[in-house]
Structures are given as structure tokens and as C-alpha cells.
PyMOL commands that place a pseudoatom at each C-alpha (Angstrom):
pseudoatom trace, name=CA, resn=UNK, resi=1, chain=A, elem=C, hetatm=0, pos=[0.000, 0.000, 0.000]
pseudoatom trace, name=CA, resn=UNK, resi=2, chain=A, elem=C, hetatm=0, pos=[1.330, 3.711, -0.937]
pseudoatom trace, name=CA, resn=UNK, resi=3, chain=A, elem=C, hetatm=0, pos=[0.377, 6.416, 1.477]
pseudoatom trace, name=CA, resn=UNK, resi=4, chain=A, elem=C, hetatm=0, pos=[0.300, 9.735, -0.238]
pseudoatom trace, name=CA, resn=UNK, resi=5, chain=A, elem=C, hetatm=0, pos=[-1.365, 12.876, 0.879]
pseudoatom trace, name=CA, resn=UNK, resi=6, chain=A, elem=C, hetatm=0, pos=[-2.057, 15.853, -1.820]
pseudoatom trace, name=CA, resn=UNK, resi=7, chain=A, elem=C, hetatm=0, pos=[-0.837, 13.454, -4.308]
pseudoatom trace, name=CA, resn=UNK, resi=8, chain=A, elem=C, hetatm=0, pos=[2.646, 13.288, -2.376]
pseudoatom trace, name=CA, resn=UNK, resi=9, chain=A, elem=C, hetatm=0, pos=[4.133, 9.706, -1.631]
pseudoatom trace, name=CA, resn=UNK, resi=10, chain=A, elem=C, hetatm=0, pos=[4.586, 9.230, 2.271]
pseudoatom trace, name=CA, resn=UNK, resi=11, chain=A, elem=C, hetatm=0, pos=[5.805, 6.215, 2.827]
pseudoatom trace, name=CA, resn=UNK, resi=12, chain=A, elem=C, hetatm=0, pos=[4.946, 2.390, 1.860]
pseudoatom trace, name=CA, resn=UNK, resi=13, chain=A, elem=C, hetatm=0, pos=[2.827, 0.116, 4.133]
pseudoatom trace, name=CA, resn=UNK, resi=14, chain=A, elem=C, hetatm=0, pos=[4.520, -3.730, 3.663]
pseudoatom trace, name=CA, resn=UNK, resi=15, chain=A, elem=C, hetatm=0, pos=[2.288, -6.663, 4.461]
pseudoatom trace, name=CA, resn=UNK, resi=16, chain=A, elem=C, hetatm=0, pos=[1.622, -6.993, 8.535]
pseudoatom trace, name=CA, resn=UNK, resi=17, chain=A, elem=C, hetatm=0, pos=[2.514, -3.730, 9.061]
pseudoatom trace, name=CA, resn=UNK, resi=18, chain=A, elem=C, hetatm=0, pos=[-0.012, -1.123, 11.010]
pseudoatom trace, name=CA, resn=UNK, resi=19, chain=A, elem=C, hetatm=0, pos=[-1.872, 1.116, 8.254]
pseudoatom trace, name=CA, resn=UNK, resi=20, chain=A, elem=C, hetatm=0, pos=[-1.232, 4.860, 9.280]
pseudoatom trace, name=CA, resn=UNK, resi=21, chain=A, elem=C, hetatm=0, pos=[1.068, 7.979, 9.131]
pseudoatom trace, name=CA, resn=UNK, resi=22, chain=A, elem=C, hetatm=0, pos=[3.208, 9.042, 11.569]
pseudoatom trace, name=CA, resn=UNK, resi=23, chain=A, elem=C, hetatm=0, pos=[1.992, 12.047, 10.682]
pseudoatom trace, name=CA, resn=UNK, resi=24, chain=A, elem=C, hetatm=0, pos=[-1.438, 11.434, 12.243]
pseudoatom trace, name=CA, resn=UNK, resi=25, chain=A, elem=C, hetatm=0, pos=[-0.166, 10.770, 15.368]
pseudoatom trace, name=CA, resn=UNK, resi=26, chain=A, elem=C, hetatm=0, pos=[0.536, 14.759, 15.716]
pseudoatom trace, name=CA, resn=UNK, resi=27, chain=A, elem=C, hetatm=0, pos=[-3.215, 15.405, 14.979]
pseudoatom trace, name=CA, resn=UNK, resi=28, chain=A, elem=C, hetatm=0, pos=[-5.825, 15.928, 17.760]
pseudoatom trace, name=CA, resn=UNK, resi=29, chain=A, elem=C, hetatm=0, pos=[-9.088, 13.947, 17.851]
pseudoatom trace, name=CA, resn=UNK, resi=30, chain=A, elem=C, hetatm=0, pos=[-10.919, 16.967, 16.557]
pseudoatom trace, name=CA, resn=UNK, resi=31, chain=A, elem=C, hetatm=0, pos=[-9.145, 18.011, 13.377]
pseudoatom trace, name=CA, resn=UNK, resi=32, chain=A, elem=C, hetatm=0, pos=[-8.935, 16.151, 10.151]
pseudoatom trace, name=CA, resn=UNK, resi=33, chain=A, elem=C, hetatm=0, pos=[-5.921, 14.682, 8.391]
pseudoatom trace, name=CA, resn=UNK, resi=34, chain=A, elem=C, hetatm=0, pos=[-6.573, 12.994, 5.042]
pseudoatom trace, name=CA, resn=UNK, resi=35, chain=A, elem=C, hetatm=0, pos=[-4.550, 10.491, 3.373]
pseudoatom trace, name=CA, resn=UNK, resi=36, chain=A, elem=C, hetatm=0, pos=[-4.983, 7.789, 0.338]
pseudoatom trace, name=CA, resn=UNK, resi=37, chain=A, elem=C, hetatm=0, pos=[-4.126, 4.671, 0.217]
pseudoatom trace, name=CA, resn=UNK, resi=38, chain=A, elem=C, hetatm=0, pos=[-3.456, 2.968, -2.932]
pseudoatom trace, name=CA, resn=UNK, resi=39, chain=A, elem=C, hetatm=0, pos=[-3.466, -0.565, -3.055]
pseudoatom trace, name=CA, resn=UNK, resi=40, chain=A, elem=C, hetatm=0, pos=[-0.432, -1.884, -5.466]
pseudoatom trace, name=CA, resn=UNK, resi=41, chain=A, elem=C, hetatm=0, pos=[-1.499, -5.562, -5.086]
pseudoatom trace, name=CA, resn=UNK, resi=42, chain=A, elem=C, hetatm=0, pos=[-4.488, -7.528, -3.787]
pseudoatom trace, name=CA, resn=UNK, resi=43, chain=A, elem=C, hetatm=0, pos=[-4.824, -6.566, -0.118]
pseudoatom trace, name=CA, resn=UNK, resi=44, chain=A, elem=C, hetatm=0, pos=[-6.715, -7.603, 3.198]
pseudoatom trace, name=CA, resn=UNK, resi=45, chain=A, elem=C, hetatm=0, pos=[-7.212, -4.506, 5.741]
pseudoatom trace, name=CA, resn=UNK, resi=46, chain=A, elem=C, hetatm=0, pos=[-8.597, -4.703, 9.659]
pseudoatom trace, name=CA, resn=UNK, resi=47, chain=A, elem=C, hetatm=0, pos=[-9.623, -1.147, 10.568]
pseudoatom trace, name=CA, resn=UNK, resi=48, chain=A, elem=C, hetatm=0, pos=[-10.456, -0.229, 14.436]
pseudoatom trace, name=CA, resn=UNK, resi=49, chain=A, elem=C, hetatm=0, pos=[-11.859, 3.280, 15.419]
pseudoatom trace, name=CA, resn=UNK, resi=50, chain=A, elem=C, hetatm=0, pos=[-8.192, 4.411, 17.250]
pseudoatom trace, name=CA, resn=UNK, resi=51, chain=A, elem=C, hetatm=0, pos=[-9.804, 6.660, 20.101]
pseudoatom trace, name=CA, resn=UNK, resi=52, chain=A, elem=C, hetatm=0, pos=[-12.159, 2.921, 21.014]
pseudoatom trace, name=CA, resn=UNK, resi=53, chain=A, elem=C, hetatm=0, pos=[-8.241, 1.527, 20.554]
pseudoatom trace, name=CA, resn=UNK, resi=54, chain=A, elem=C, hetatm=0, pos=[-6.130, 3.595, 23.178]
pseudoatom trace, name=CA, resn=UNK, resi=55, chain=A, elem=C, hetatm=0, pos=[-9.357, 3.176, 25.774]
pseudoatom trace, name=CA, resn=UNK, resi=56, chain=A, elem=C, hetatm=0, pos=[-9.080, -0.520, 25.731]
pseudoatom trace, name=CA, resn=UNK, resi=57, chain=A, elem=C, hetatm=0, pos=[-4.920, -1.026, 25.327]
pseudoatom trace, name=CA, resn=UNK, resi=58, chain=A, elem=C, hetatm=0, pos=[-4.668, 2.051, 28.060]
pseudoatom trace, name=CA, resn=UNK, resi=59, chain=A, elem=C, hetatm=0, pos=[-6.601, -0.785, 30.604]
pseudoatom trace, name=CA, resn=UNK, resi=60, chain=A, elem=C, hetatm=0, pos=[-3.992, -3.465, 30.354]
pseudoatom trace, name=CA, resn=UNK, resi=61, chain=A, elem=C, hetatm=0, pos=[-1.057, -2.357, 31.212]
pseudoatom trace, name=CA, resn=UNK, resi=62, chain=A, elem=C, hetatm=0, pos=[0.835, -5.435, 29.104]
pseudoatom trace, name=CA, resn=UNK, resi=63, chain=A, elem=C, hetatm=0, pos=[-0.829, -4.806, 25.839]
pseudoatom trace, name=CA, resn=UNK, resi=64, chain=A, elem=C, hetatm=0, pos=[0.446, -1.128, 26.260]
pseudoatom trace, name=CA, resn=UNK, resi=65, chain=A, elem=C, hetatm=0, pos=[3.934, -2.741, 26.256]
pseudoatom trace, name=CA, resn=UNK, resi=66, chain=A, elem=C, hetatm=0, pos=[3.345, -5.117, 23.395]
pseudoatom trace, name=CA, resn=UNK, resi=67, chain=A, elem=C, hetatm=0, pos=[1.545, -2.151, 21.384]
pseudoatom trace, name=CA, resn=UNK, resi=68, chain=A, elem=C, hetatm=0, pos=[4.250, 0.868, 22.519]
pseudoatom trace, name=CA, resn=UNK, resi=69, chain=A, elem=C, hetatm=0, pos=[6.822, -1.569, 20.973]
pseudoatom trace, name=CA, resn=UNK, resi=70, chain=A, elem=C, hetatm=0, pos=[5.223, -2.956, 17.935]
pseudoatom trace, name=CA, resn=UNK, resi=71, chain=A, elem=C, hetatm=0, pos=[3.869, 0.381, 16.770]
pseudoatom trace, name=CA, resn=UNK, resi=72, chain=A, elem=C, hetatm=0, pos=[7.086, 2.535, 17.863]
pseudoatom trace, name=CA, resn=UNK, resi=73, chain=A, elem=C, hetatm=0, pos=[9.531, 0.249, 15.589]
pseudoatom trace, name=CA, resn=UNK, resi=74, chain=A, elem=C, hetatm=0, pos=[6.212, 0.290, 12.706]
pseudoatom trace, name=CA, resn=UNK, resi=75, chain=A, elem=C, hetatm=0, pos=[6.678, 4.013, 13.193]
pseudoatom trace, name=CA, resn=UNK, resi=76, chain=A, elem=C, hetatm=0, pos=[10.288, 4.407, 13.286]
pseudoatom trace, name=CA, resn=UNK, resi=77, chain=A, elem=C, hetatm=0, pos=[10.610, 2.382, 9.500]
pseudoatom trace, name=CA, resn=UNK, resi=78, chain=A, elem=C, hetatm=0, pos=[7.904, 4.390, 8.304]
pseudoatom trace, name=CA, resn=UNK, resi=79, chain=A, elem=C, hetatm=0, pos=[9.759, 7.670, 9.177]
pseudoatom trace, name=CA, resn=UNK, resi=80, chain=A, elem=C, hetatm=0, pos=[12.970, 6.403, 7.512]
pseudoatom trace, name=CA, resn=UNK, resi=81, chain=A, elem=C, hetatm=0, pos=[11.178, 5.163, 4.683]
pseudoatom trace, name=CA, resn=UNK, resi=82, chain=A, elem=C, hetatm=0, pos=[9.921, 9.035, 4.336]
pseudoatom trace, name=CA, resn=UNK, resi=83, chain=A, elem=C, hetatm=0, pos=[13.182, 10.395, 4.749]
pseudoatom trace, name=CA, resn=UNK, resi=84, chain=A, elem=C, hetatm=0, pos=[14.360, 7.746, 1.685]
pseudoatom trace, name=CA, resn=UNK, resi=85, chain=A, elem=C, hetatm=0, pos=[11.444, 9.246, -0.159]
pseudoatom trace, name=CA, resn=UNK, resi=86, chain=A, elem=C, hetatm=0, pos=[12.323, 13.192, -0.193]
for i in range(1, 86): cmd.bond("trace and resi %d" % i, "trace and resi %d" % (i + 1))
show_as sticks, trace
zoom trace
């Protein structure tokens, strides 16, 4: 999947990674941020509201861990990938 935003190329989302942008994570709850997704192959996608996300991971204090690490190393490759890209 290609993330792009105003027709801009983000960054590339490989198979079992998390679909986002780490530039959503700097948007509030209450403002929009648009992105599209382009599918370059057949694809499967699992979408979860994220604010219904945090509530439930923020109760369990070891699926914070598991999620903090998973998503933070998603997030780091995704930034590189970016900086690759400009």
C-alpha cells in the first residue's frame, strides 16, 4: 500500500505492518488529516476506530507494552522510509 497525501508519496505500508502515518499521530481527535491509500497488489485490511483503541490497550497495562513496541519500531521504519522518499 502507498500512502500519499495531496498526491505526495509518504511512505509504503509492507504486508503486517499497522496502516497509518506518523503524521497522524501529531493530529488531535478533533481536526482532520486525510490520506490515500493505494493498493499496489491484492490486499486484506482490519480497521479499528483508534480513540475505542487507546481506551481498551490504556486498561492493560501489558498490551500497552506489546503495542508501545510494535507500533514505535512500525513508526520508526515508516519515518525512515519518508526520509528515503524526499
Amino acid at each position: 500500500l502507498v500512502v500519499s497525501q495531496n498526491g505526495r508519496a509518504l511512505h509504503i505500508v509492507f504486508p503486517h505492518q499497522f496502516l497509518d502515518s506518523p503524521e497522524w499521530f501529531g493530529v488531535s481527535t478533533d481536526e482532520y488529516f486525510q490520506v490515500s491509500i493505494t493498493a499496489m497488489e491484492e490486499s486484506r485490511v482490519l480497521i479499528w476506530h483508534r480513540d475505542k483503541l487507546k481506551l481498551t490497550i490504556i486498561t492493560d497495562q501489558f498490551l500497552q507494552a506489546v503495542f508501545d513496541h510494535i507500533l514505535g519500531r512500525d513508526v520508526v521504519k515508516k519515518l525512515m522510509q519518508l526520509i528515503f522518499i524526499l
